[in-house]
C-alpha positions in Angstrom: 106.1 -203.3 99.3 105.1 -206.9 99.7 105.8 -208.7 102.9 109.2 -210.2 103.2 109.9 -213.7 104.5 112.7 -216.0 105.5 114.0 -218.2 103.4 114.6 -220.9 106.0 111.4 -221.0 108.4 109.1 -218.4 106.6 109.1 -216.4 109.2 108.4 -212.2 108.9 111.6 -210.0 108.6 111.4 -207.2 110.3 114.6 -204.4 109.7 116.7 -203.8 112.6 120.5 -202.7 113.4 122.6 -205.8 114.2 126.3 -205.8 115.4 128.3 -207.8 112.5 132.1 -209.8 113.3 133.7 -209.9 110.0 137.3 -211.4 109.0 139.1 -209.3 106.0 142.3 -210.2 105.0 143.8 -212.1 108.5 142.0 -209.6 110.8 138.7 -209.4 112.3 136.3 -206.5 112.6 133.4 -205.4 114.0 130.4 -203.8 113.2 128.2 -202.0 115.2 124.4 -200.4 113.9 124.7 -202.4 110.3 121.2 -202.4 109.1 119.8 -206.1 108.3 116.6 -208.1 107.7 116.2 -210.8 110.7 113.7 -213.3 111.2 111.2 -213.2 113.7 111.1 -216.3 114.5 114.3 -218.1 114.0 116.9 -214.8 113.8 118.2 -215.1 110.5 119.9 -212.4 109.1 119.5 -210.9 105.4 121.9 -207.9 104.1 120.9 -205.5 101.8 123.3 -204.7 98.9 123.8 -201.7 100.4 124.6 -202.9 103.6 126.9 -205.3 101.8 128.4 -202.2 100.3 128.8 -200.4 103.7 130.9 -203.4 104.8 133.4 -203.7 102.4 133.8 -199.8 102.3 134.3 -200.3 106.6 136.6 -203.1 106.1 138.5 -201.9 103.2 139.6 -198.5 105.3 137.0 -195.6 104.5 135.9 -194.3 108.0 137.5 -194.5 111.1 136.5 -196.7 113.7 134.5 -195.7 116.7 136.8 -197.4 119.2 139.2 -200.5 119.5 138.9 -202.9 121.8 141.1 -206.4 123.1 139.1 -209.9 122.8 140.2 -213.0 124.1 140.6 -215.4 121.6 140.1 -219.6 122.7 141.3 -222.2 120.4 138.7 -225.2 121.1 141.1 -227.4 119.5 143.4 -227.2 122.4 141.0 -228.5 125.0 139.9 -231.6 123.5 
């Protein structure tokens, strides 16, 4: 397999599990352990299609989720 690089620094990708935020439909999600590319130099992330795949499958309802938690949510709009 030949080497991998980014496609904004040209830095070496190296696959690792990343933890993925991802809005579907008014609500947000997370994902925990998604496989991804990243850059090691300028953290980047690529998805495989698969990965892509396992997303939408997550988001569209196929599994059940590992826990749910509450977040704080800040509207930066309102401080200004």
């Amino acid at each position: 397999m030949s080497e991998q690089r980014c496609m904004i620094c040209q830095g070496e990708l190296e696959l690792q599990r990343v933890t993925r935020a991802q809005e579907y439909e008014g609500r947000w999600v997370v994902i925990e352990n998604l496989p991804a590319l990243v850059c090691r130099q300028c953290g980047e992330r690529y998805y495989t299609p698969d990965a892509h795949d396992l997303v939408v499958a997550l988001i569209q309802g196929h599994g059940s989720p590992a826990r749910t938690e509450t977040i704080e949510v800040y509207d930066a709009a309102r401080v200004a």
